[in-house]
C-alpha positions in Angstrom: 93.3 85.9 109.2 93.1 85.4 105.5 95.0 83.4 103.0 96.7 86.8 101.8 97.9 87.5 105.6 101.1 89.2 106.0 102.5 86.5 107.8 105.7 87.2 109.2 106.3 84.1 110.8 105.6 81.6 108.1 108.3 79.1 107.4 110.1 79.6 104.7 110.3 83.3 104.3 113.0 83.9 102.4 112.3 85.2 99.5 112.0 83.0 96.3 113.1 83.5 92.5 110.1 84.8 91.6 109.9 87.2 94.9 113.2 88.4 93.8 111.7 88.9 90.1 108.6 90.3 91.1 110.8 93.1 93.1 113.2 94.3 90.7 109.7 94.5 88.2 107.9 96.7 90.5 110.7 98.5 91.6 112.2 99.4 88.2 108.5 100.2 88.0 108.6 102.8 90.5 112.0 104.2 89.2 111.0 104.2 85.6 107.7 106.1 86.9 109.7 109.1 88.5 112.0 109.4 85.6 108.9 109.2 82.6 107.2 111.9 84.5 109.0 114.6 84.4 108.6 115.0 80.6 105.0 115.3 81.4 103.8 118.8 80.5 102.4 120.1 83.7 102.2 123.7 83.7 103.3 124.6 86.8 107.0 123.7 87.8 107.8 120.8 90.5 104.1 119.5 90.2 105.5 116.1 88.7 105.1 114.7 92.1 101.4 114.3 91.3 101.6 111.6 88.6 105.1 109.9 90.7 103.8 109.7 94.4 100.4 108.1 93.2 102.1 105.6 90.9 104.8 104.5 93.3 102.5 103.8 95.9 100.7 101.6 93.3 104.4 100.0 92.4 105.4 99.4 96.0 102.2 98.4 97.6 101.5 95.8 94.7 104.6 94.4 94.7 104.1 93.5 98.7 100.8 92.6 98.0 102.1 90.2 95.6 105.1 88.8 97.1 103.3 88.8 100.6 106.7 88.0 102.7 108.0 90.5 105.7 110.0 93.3 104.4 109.0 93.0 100.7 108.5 96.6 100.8 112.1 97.9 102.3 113.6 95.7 99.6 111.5 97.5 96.8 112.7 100.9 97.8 116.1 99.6 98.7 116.0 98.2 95.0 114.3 101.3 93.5 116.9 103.7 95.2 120.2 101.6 94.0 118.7 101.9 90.3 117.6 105.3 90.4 121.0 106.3 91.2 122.2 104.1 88.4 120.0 105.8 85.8 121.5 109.3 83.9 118.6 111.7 85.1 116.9 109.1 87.7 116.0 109.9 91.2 119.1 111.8 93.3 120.9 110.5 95.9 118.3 111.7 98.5 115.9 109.6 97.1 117.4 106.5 98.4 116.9 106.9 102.1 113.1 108.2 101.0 112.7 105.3 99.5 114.0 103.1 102.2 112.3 104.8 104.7 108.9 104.1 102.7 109.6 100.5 102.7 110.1 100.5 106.5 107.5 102.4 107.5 105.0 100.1 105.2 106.8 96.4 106.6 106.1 98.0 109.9 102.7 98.9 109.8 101.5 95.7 107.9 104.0 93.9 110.8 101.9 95.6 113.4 98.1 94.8 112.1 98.9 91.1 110.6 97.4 91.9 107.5 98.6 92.0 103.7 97.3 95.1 100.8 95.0 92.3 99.6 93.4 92.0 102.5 91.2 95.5 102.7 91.0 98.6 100.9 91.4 100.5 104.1 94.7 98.9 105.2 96.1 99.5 101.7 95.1 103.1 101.7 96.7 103.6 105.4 99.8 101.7 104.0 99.5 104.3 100.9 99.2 107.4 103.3 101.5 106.4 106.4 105.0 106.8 104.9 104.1 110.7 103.4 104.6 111.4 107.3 107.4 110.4 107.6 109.3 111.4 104.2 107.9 114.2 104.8 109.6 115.2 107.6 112.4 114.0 105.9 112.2 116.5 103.3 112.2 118.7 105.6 114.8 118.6 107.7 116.8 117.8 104.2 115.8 121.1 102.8 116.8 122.7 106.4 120.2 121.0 106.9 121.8 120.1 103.4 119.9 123.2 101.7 119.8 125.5 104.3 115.8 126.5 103.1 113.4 126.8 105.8 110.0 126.5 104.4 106.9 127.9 106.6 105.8 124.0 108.1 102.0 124.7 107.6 102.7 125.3 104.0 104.7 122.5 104.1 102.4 120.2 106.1 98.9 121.7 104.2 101.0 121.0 100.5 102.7 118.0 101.5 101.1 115.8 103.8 97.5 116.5 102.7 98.0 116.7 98.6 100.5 113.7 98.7 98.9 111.6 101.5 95.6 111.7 99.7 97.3 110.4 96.4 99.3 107.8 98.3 96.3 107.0 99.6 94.3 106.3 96.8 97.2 104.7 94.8 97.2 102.4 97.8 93.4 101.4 97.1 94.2 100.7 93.3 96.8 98.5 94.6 94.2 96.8 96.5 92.5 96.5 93.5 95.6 95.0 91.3 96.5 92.5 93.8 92.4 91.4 94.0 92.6 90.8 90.4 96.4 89.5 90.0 96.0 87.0 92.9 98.6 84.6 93.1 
């Protein structure tokens, strides 16, 4: 393993000042990201999602990459979530659990192959992709039970999975890049 391993076990892993600091910044990041886009002009209504998902996977995946401690990532979106609801015009109140479940789902994957977003550009782009899965499905059974809308699931898979995994997935490989050049 390398020096940026995402070693669960180390002693000490509580999480410093400057973890703490680190991920309030990035998740105020991610939160501030969401919000700034939607006065982009993007033609096309709801399309916002293709400057926020990128950019958040950037926010999260650095700040793990950065603080390198288990569950870094939960604690982002946990963080992210509680402002966003704080905000006038942030995030809504289904964005919480979204964001918590990103955080999981990233902790648990770089649990399971030992290694940190500095490590490779490949784990940081699975890290990017893997949590569109499962917010995805999220989305969808939110749309089906507190909405009552039942979208078509291939549209749904083809436009979600595909257009946002691929720029999770690539904002996951520029965080591989920031935390390269950031170090410690």
């Amino acid at each position: 393993m390398s020096k940026n391993s995402y070693n669960v076990y180390r002693r000490g892993g509580r999480f410093t000042t400057k973890d703490l600091a680190r991920i309030v910044v990035f998740s105020v990041l991610m939160v501030v990201s969401k919000v700034t886009t939607q006065f982009v002009p993007i033609p096309v209504a709801g399309l916002h999602g293709i400057l926020y998902v990128p950019l958040s996977a950037v926010f999260m995946l650095t700040g793990v990459g950065l603080v390198r401690k288990a569950w870094t990532a939960t604690t982002i979106g946990f963080v992210a979530g509680v402002v966003g609801l704080a905000l006038p015009g942030g995030p809504g109140v289904l964005d919480l659990p979204m964001l918590v479940i990103t955080g999981i789902v990233v902790d648990l994957f770089l649990m399971a192959v030992r290694r940190n977003i500095g490590d490779s550009a490949a784990i940081a782009a699975i890290a990017g992709f893997l949590p569109v899965i499962f917010t995805t499905w999220f989305m969808l059974w939110g749309l089906r039970v507190v909405f009552g809308v039942r979208m078509p699931l291939m549209t749904f898979l083809l436009i979600f999975i595909v257009l946002h995994g691929a720029l999770s997935a690539l904002g996951g490989v520029i965080a591989y890049g920031l935390v390269r050049r950031l170090g410690r």
